[in-house]
TIVEXMI-880911 format. One record per residue (C-alpha): residue in three letters; chain; x, y, z. Coordinates in pm, whole numbers. Example, Ala and Ser with C-alpha at 12.3 -4.5 7.8 and 13.67 -1.06 7.14 Angstrom:
! TIVEXMI-880911
<residu:ALA; chaine:A; xx:1230; yy:-450; zz:780>
<residu:SER; chaine:A; xx:1367; yy:-106; zz:714>
This chain:
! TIVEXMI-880911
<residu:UNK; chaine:A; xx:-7993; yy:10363; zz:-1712>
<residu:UNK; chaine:A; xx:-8096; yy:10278; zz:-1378>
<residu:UNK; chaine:A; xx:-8467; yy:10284; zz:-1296>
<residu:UNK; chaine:A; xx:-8580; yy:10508; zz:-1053>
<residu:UNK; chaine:A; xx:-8916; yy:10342; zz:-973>
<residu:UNK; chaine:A; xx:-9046; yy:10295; zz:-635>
<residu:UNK; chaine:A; xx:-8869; yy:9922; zz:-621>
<residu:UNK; chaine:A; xx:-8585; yy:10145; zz:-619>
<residu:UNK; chaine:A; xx:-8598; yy:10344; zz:-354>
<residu:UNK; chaine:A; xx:-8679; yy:10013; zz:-190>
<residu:UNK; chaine:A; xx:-8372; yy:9889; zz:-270>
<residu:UNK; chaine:A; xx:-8158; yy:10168; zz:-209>
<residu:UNK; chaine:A; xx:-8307; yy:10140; zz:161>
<residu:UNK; chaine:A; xx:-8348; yy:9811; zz:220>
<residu:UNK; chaine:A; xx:-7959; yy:9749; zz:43>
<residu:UNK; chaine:A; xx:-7751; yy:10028; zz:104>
<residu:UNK; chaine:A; xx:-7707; yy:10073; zz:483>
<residu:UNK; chaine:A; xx:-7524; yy:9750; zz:429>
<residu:UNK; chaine:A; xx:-7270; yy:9843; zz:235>
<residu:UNK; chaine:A; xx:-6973; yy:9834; zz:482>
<residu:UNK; chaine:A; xx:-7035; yy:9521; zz:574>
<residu:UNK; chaine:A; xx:-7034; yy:9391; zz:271>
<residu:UNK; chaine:A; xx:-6705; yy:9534; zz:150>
<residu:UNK; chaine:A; xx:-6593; yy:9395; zz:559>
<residu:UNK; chaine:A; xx:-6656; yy:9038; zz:442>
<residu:UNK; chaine:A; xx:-6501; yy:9113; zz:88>
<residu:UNK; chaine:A; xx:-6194; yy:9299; zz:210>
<residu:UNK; chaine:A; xx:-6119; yy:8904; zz:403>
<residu:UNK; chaine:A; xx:-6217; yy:8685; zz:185>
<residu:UNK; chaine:A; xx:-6002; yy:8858; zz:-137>
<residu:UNK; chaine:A; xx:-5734; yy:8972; zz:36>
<residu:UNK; chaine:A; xx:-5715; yy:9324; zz:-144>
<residu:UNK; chaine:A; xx:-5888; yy:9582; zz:-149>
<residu:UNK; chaine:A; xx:-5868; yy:9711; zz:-498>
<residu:UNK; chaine:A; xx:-6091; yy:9302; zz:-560>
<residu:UNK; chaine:A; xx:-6299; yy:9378; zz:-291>
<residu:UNK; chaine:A; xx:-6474; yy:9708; zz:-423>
<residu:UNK; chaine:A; xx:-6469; yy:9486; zz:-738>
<residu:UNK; chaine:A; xx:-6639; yy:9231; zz:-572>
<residu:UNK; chaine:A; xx:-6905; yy:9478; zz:-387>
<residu:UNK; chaine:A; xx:-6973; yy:9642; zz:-698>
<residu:UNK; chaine:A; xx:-7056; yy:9273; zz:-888>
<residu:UNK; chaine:A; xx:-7298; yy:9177; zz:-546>
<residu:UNK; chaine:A; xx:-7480; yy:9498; zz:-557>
<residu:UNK; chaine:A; xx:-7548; yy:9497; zz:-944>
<residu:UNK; chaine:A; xx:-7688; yy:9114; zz:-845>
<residu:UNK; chaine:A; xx:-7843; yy:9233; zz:-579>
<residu:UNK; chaine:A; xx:-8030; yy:9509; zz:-764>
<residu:UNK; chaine:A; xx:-8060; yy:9286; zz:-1052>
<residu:UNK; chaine:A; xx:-8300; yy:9035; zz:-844>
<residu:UNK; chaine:A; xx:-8438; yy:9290; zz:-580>
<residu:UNK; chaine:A; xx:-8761; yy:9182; zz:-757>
<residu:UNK; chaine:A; xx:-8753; yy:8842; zz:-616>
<residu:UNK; chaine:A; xx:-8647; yy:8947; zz:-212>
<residu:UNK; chaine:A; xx:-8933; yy:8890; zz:-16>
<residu:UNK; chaine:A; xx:-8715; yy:8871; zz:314>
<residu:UNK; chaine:A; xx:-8692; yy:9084; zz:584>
<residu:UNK; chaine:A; xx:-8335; yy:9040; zz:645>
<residu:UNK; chaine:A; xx:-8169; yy:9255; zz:364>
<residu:UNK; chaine:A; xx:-7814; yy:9257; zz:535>
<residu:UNK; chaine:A; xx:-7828; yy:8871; zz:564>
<residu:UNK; chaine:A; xx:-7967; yy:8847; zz:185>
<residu:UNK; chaine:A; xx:-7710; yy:9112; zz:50>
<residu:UNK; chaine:A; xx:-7388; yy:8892; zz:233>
<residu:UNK; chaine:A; xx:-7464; yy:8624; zz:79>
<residu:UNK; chaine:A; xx:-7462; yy:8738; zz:-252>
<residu:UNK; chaine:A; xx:-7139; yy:8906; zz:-152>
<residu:UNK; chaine:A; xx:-6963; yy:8559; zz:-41>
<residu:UNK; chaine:A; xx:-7130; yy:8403; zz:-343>
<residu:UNK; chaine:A; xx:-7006; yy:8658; zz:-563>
<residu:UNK; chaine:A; xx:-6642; yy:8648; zz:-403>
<residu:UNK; chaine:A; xx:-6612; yy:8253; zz:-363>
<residu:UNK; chaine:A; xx:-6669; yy:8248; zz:-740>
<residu:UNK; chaine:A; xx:-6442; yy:8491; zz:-820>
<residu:UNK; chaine:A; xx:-6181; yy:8353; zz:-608>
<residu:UNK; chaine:A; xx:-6262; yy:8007; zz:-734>
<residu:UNK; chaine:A; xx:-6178; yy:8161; zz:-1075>
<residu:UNK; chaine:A; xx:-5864; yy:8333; zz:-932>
<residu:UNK; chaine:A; xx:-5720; yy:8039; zz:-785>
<residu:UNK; chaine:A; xx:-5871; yy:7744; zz:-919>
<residu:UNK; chaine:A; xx:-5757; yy:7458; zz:-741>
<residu:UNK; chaine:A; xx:-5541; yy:7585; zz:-464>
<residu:UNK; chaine:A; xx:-5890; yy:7812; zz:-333>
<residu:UNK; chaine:A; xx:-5872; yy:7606; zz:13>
<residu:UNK; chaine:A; xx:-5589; yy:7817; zz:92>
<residu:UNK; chaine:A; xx:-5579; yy:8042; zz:385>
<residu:UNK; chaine:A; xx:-5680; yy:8420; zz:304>
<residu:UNK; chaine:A; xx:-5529; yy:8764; zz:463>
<residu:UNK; chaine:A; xx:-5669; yy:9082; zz:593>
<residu:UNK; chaine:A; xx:-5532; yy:9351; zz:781>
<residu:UNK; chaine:A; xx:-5822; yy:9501; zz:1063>
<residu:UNK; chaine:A; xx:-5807; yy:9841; zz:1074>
<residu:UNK; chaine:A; xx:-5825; yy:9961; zz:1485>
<residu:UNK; chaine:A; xx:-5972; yy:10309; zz:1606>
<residu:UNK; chaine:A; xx:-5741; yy:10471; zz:1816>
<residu:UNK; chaine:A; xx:-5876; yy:10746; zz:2082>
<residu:UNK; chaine:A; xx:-5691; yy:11010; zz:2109>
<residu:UNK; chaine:A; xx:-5632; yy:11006; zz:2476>
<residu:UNK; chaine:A; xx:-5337; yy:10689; zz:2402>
<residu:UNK; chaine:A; xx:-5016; yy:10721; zz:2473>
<residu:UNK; chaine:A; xx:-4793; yy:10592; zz:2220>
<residu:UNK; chaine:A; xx:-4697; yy:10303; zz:2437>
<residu:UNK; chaine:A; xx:-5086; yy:10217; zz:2512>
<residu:UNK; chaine:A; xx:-5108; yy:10281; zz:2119>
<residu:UNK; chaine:A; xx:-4813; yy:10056; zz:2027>
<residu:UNK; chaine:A; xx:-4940; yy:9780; zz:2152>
<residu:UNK; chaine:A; xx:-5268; yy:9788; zz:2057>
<residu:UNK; chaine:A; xx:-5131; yy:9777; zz:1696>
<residu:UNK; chaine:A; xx:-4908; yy:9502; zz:1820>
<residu:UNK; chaine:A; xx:-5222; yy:9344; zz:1957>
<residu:UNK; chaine:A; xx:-5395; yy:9419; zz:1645>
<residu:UNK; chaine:A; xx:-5118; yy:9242; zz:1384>
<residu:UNK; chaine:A; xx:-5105; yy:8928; zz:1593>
<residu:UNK; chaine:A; xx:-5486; yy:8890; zz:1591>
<residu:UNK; chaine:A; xx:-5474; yy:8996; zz:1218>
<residu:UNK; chaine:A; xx:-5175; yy:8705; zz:1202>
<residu:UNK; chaine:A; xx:-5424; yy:8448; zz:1339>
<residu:UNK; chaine:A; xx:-5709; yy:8503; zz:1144>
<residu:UNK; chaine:A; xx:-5509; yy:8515; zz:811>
<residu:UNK; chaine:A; xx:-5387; yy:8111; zz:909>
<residu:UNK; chaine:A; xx:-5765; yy:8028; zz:921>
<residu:UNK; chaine:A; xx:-5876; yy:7813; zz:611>
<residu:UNK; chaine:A; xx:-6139; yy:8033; zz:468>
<residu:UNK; chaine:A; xx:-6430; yy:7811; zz:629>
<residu:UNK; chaine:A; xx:-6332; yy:7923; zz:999>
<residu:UNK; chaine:A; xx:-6225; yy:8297; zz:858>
<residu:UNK; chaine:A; xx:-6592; yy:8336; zz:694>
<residu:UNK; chaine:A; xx:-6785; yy:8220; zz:1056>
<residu:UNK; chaine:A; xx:-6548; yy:8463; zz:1312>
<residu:UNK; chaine:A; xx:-6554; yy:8733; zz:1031>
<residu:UNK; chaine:A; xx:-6965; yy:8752; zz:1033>
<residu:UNK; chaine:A; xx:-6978; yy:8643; zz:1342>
<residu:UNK; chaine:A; xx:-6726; yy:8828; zz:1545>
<residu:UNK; chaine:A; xx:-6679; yy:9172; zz:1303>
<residu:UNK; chaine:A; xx:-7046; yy:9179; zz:1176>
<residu:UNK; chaine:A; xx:-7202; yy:9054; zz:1494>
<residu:UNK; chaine:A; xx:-7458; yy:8802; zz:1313>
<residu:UNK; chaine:A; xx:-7645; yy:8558; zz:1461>
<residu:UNK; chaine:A; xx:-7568; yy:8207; zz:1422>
<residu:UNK; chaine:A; xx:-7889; yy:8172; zz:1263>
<residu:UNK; chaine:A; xx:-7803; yy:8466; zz:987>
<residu:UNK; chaine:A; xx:-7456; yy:8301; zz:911>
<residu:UNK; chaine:A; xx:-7613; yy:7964; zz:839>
<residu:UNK; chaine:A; xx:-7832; yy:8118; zz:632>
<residu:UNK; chaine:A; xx:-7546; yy:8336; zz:456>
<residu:UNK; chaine:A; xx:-7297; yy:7994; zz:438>
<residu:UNK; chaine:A; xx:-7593; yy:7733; zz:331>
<residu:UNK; chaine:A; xx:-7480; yy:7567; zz:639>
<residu:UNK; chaine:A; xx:-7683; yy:7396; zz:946>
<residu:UNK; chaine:A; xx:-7679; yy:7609; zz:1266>
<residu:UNK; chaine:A; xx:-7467; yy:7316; zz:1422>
<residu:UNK; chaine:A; xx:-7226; yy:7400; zz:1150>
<residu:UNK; chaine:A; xx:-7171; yy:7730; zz:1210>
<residu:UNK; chaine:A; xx:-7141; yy:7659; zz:1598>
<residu:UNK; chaine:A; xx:-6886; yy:7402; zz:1495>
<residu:UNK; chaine:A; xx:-6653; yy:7569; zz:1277>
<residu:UNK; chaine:A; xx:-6667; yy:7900; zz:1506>
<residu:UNK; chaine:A; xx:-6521; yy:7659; zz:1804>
<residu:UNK; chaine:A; xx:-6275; yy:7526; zz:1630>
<residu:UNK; chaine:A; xx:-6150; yy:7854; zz:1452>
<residu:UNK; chaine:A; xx:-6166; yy:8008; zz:1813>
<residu:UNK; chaine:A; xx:-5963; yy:7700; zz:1933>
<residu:UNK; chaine:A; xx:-5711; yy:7758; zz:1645>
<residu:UNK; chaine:A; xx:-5720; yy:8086; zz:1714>
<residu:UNK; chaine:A; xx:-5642; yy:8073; zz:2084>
<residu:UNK; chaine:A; xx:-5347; yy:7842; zz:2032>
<residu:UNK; chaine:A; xx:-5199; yy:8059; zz:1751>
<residu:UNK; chaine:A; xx:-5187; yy:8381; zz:1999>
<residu:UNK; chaine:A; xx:-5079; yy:8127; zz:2232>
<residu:UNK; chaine:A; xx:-4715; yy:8118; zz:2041>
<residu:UNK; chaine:A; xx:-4664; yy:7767; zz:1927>
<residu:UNK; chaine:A; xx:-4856; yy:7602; zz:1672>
<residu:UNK; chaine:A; xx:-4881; yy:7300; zz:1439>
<residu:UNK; chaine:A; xx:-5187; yy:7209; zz:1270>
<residu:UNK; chaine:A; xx:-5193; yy:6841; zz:1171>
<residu:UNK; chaine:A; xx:-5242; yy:6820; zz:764>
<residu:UNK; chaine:A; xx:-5547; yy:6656; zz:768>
<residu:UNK; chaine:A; xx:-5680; yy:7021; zz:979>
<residu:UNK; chaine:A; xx:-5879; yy:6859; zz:1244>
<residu:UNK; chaine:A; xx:-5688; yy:6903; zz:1521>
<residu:UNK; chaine:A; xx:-5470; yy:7164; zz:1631>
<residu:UNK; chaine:A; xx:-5154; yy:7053; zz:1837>
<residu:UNK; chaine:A; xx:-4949; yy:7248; zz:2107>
<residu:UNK; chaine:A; xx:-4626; yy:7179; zz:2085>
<residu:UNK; chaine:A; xx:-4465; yy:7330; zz:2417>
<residu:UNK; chaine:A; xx:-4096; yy:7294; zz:2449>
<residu:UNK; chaine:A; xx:-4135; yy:7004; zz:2724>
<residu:UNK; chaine:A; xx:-4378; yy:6787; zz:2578>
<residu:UNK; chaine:A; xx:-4698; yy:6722; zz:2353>
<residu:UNK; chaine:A; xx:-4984; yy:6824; zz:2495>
<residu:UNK; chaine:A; xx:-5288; yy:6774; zz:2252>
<residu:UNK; chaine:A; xx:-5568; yy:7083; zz:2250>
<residu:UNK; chaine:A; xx:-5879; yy:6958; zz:2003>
């Protein structure tokens, strides 16, 4: 039976308000959707679990990580040695009513090829745009979420951009070490770090 002591109520305000975001970074990093409430439901019961010890005032930042802990070990679990893969998610777009369906069609064209790039990311690149660019975090917060330095995040968010911006370009290769991305335009070999 849950307790429903002042610590509590603390939690269920500090915590909650959170809670799409959370299932956001979930939704990406397992791919399904049926996992990620899974996964959400496992992070809060940790979460509420070890409220006792938060002495933060960041609860959103504190409750994410638990969430990317929670889904990297499940995942790590899932998939064992192949968990460097690249991950999917579909991003769900608003549409206002006053579109036309040709203005609408391609925004959901827009929408798949974006949702195309992102998917290609190794999860290390999908984690920093996700918080970054769909939960608006600081770079600050995400190195605090990842365990990374600052320059880290900074990094990696570059290079996903970079990887991003060449995929939406129309012609990529990624050299198999995943350092470098490479243009390969129909004339030549021009090199984009």
């Amino acid at each position: 039976m849950i307790d429903t002591a002042p610590e509590t109520m603390n939690f269920e305000e500090a915590v909650m308000p959170h809670l799409d975001a959370a299932y956001n970074l979930a939704r990406w990093l397992t791919r399904n959707e049926h996992d990620a409430q899974d996964m959400v439901q496992e992070a809060y019961l940790r979460a509420l679990r070890f409220f006792g010890g938060f002495h933060g005032t960041d609860a959103r930042a504190w409750l994410l990580t638990i969430v990317r802990n929670t889904c990297y070990t499940w995942l790590k679990r899932k998939q064992g040695p192949e968990f460097a893969c690249d991950f999917e998610e579909a991003v769900m777009t608003k549409e206002s009513d006053e579109l036309d369906p040709e203005s609408s069609h391609e925004l959901k064209v827009q929408s798949q090829l974006i949702n195309e790039a992102i998917e290609k990311l190794p999860v290390e690149f999908r984690e920093v745009v996700i918080l970054r660019e769909l939960e608006e975090l600081s770079y600050k917060e995400i190195a605090a979420i990842t365990g990374i330095p600052i320059g880290t995040v900074m990094s990696r968010l570059s290079r996903a951009r970079k990887r991003l911006l060449v995929y939406l370009r129309g012609a990529t290769r990624v050299d198999l070490r995943g350092t470098n991305v490479v243009q390969v335009p129909a004339s030549g070999n021009n090199r984009v770090a």
